[in-house]
C-alpha positions as a printed Julia matrix, in Angstrom:
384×3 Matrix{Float64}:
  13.91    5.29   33.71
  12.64    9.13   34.55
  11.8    10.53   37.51
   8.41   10.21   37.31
   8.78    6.3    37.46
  11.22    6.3    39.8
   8.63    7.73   42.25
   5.66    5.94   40.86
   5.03    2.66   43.33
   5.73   -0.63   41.32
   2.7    -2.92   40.47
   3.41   -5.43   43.15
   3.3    -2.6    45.75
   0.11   -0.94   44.6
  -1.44   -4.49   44.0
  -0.3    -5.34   47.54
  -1.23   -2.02   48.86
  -4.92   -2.89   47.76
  -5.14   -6.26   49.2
  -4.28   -4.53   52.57
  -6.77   -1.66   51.98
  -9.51   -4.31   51.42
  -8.22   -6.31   54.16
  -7.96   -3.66   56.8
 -11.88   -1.99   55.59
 -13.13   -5.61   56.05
 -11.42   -5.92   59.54
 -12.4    -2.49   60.92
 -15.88   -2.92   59.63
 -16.44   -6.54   61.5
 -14.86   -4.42   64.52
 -16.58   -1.59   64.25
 -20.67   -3.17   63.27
 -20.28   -6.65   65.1
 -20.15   -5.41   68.71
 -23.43   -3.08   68.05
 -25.03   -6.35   66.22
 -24.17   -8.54   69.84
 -24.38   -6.03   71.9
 -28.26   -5.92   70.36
 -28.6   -10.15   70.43
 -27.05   -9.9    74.51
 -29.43   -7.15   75.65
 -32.74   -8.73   74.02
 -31.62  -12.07   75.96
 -30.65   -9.85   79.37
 -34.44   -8.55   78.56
 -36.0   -11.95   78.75
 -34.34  -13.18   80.73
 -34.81  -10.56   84.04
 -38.7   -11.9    84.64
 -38.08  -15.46   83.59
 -35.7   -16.38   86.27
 -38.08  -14.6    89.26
 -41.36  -16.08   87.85
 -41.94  -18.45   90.96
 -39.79  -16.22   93.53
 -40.39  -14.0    95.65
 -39.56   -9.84   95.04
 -36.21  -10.52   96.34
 -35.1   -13.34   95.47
 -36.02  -12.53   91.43
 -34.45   -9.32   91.61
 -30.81  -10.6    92.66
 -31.33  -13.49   90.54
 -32.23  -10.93   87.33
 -29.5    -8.62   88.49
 -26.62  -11.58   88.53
 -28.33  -12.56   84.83
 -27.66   -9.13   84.0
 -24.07   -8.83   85.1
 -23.22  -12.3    83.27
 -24.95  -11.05   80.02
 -22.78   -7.94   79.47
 -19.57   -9.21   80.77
 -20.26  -12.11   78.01
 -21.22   -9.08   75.57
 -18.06   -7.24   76.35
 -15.95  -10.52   75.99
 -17.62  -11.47   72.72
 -16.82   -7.73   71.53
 -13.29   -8.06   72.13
 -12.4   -10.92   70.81
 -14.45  -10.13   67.29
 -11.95   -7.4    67.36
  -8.89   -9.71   67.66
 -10.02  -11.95   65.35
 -10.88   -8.89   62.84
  -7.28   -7.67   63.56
  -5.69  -11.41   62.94
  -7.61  -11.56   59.67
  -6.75   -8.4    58.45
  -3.1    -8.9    59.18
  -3.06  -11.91   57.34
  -4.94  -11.36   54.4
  -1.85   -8.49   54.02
   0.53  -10.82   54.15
  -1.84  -13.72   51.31
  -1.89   -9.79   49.48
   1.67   -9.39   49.13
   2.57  -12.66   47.74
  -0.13  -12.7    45.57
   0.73   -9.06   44.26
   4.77  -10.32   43.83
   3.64  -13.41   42.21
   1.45  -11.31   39.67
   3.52   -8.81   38.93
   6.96  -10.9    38.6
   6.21  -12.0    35.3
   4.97   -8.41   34.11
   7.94   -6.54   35.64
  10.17   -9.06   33.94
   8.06   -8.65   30.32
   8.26   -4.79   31.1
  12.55   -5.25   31.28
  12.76   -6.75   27.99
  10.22   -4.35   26.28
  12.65   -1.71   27.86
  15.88   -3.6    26.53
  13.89   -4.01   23.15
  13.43   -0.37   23.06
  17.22    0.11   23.74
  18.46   -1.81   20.76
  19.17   -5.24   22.62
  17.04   -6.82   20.19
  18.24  -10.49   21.7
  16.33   -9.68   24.81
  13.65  -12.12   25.46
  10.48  -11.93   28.19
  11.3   -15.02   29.83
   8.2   -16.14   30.73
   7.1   -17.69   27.5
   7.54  -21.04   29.45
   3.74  -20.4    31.13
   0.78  -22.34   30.4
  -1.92  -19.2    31.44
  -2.15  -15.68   29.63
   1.08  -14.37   30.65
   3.0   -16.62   29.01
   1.18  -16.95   25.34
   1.83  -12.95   25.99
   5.75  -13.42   26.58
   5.49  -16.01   23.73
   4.22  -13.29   21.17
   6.59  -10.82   22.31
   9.77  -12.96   21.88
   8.77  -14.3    18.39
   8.33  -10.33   18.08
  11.78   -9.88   19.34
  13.2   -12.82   17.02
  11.72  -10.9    14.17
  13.2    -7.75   14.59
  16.61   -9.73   15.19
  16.58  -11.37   11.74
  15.35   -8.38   10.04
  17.79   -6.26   11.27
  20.92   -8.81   11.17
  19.53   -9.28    7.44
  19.53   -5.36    7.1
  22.95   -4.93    7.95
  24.17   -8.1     5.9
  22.25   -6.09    3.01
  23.97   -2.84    3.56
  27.67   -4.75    3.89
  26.68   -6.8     1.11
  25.27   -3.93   -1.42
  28.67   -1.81   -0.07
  30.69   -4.77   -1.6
  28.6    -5.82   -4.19
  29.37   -1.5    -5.58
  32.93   -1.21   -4.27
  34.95   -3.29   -6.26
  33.54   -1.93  -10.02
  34.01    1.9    -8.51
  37.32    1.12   -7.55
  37.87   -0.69  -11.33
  36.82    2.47  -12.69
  38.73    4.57  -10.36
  41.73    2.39  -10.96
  41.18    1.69  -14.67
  40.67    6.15  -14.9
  43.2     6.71  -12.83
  46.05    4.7   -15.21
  45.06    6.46  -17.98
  45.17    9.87  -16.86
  48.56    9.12  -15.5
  49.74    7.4   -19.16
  49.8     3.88  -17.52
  47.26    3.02  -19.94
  47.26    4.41  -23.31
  43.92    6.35  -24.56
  42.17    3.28  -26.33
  38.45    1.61  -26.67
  39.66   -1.55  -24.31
  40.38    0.69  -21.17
  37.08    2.69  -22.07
  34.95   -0.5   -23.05
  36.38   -1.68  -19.09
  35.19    1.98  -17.17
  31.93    1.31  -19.32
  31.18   -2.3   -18.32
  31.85   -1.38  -14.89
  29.56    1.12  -14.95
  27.05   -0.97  -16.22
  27.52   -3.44  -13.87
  26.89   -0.79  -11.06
  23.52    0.4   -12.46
  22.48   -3.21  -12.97
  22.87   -3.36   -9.38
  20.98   -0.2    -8.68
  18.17   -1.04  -10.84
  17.86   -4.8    -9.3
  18.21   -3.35   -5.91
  15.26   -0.97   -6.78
  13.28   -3.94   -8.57
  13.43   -5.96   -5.2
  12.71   -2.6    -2.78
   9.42   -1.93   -5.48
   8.31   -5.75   -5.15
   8.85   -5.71   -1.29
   6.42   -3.16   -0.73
   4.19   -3.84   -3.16
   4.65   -0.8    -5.4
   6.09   -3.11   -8.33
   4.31   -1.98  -11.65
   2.36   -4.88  -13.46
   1.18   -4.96  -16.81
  -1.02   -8.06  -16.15
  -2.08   -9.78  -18.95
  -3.68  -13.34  -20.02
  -0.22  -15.05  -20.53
   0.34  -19.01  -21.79
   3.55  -20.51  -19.82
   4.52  -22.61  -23.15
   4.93  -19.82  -25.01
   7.25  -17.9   -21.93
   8.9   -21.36  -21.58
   9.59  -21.88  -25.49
  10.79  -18.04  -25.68
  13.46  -18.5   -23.02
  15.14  -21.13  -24.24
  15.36  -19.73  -27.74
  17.21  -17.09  -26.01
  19.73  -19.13  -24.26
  20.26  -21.62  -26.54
  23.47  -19.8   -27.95
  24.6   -19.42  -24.91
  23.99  -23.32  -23.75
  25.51  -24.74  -27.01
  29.02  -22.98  -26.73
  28.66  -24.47  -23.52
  27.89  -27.81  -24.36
  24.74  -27.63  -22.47
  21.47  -29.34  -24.01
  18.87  -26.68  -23.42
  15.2   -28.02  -23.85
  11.68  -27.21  -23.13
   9.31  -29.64  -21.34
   5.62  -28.56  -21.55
   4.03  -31.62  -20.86
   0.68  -30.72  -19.16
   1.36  -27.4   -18.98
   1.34  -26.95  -22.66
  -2.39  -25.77  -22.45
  -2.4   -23.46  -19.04
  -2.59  -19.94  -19.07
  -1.45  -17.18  -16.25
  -2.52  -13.94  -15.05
   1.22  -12.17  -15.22
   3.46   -9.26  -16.78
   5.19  -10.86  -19.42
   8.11   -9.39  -18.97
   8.51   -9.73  -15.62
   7.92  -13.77  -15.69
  10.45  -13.39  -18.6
  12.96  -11.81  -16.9
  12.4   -14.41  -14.15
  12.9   -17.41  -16.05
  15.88  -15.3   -17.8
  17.38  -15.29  -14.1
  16.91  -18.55  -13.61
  18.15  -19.63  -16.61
  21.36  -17.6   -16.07
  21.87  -18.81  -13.32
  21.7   -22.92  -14.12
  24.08  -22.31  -17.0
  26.55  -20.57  -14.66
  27.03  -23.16  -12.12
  26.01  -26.36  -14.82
  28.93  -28.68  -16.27
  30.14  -28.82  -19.44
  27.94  -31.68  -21.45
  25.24  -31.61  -19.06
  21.58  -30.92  -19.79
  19.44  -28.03  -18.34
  15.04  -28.51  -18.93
  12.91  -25.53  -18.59
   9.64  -27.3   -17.42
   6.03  -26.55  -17.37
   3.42  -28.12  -15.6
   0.62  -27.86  -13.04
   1.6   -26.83   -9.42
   1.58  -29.41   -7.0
   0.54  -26.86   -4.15
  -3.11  -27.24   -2.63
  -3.49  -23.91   -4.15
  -3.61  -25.05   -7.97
  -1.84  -22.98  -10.79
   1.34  -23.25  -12.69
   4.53  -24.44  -12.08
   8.03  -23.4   -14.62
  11.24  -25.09  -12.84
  14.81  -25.41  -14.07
  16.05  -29.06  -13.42
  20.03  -28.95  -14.25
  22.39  -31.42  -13.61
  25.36  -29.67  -11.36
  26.57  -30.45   -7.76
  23.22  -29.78   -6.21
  23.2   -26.8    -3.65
  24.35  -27.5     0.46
  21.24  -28.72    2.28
  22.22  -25.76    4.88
  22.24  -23.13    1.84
  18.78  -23.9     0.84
  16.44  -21.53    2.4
  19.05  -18.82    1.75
  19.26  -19.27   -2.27
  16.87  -16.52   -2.65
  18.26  -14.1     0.08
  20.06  -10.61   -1.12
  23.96  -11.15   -2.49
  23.69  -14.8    -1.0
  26.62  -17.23   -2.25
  26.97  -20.64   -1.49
  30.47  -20.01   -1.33
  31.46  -16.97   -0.32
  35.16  -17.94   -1.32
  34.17  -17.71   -4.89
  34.07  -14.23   -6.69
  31.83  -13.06   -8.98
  33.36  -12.39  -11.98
  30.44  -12.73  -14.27
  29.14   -9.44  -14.68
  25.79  -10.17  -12.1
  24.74   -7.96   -9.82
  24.23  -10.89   -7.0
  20.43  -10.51   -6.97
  19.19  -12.45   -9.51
  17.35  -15.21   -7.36
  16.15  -12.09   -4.72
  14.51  -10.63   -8.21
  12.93  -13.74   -9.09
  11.61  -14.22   -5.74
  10.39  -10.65   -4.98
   8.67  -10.8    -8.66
   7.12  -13.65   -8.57
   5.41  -13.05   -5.0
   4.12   -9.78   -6.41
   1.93  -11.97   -8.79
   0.83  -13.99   -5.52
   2.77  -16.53   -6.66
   5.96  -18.27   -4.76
   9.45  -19.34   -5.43
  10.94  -22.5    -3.68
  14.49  -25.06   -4.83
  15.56  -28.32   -3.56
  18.34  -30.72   -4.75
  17.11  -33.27   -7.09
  17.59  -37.32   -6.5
  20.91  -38.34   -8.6
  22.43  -35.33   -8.97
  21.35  -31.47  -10.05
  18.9   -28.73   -8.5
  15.47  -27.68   -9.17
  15.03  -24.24   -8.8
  10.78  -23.67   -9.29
   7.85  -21.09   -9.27
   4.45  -21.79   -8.91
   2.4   -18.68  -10.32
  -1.85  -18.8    -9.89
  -3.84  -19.47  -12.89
  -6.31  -16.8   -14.92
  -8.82  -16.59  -13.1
């Protein structure tokens, strides 16, 4: 807080500072034009009064009577006068008083909004307004600033989960190359293509992850380059299984396309982009699918009230934790982080998939499939 706030009066007191400005004007100007007004109403009666009481007296008699008229009128005036005044003072005094507790109970809710904008500020991004719990203005206000605050939360929990996980995801091929570099210098290792063909594949391996990392950054903020073209799902579907299907059988995987209604659709998409998603998503089923199981690359319309296509992989494995689900398609995500990745993947093959496919305006989704096995889908719009 600077010293310029610190000597700036809060809201409350300049709120309740105008309720007693308005009360006090009000007061001193029933005190100051009320006594003129009766004064005016007491003298035109003391006027009409002077002749009417002496009309059927004598010169005498009607001029004491008039004269004790008279004295009555402007003691009444005077009385009348005075107590306006009280009153005016009474008034004033308490309107302060409805003022300040009106000005507190306004400016509570803003002075506590205006301490979590401040601890926002500050980094504490788990500060919340506390008054999202209202029913008027203030609190649909307080409601928009915590889902704000819950925003920035996630997206910076997620950024430093990124960082730690991209740090990990590059530290353990630089230190196989430093290692691997290291033992042959030193003649650990003798000078042959095995220890190079290692140093290489690491190397690989760290700018697959670059490159991925940079696919996903590109997609995020829409800068991805698109070659958009007039593209028929069968024919993606039918070319990615030709391309696994070495790959499936020394697995002992049946591989197959089903095009069903989807045989005869066609898609506004990069080609190679869609086939490097269905590539991922491929790679990944046969990774995590049993031996003698069966994997189908599908095609078929999207059930979304949006229309267009939809290409899932239905496998047959374990399934994927209900509490893992929305997370599949998050950065370096594993369903068990106990397990190492010793397959040569940079660890964001789903965040690719997803990242591409909503650059075509499209969307990525998976759920565990009744009897066993996961379906890992993409809807992507129809040519239009």
């Amino acid at each position: 807080m600077t010293a310029r706030q610190l000597r700036r009066p809060g809201l409350a007191v300049r709120l309740a500072v105008a309720f007693a400005l308005v009360a006090i004007g009000t007061a001193a100007a029933v005190a100051v034009f009320a006594p003129p007004i009766v004064g005016r109403g007491f003298a035109t009666m003391q006027a009409g009064g002077a002749s009417a009481p002496g009309a059927g007296l004598g010169r005498g008699q009607g001029a004491g009577l008039g004269s004790a008229v008279g004295g009555y009128l402007a003691q009444a005036q005077q009385e009348a006068a005075t107590t306006i005044a009280i009153i005016a003072v009474i008034a004033a005094a308490i309107a302060s008083l409805v003022g300040i507790v009106i000005a507190w109970w306004i400016a509570r809710p803003l002075v506590r909004l205006e301490q979590a904008a401040a601890s926002v500020a500050a980094g504490d991004l788990a500060a919340r307004s506390g008054v999202a719990g209202r029913g008027d203005e203030l609190g649909s206000l307080g409601r928009s600033f915590d889902a704000m605050a819950a925003d920035l939360e996630r997206n910076e929990a997620a950024r430093r989960r990124f960082f730690a996980d991209a740090a990990h995801e590059m530290k353990t091929p630089l230190a196989v190359i430093e290692a691997t570099t290291a033992a042959v210098l030193d003649g650990v290792y003798p000078h042959d293509d095995r220890h190079l063909a290692t140093i290489r594949d690491q190397a690989r391996l760290l700018g697959r992850v670059v490159d991925d990392l940079r696919t996903v950054s590109l997609a995020e903020v829409g800068a991805l380059p698109l070659a958009l073209s007039t593209v028929r799902p069968a024919e993606l579907v039918e070319g990615a299984v030709r391309s696994f299907a070495a790959r499936a059988e020394t697995r002992g995987v049946a591989l197959s396309a089903d095009l069903g209604d989807g045989a005869g659709l066609e898609i506004r998409a990069d080609r190679d982009r869609i086939g490097q998603v269905l590539g991922a998503l491929l790679d990944n089923a046969l990774r995590y699918a049993p031996d003698g199981s069966r994997i189908t690359l599908r095609a078929e319309p999207s059930p979304l009230p949006g229309g267009g296509v939809r290409l899932a992989v239905l496998d047959e494995g374990r399934g994927i934790p209900p509490a893992d689900l929305p997370h599949v398609f998050d950065r370096f995500f594993q369903a068990d982080p106990a397990r190492d990745r010793g397959t040569a993947t940079s660890g964001l093959g789903l965040a690719i998939v997803k990242a591409v496919v909503e650059a075509h305006g499209g969307h990525a989704g998976a759920t565990n499939r009744e009897g066993g096995g996961t379906a890992v889908w993409i809807d992507l719009p129809v040519a239009g």
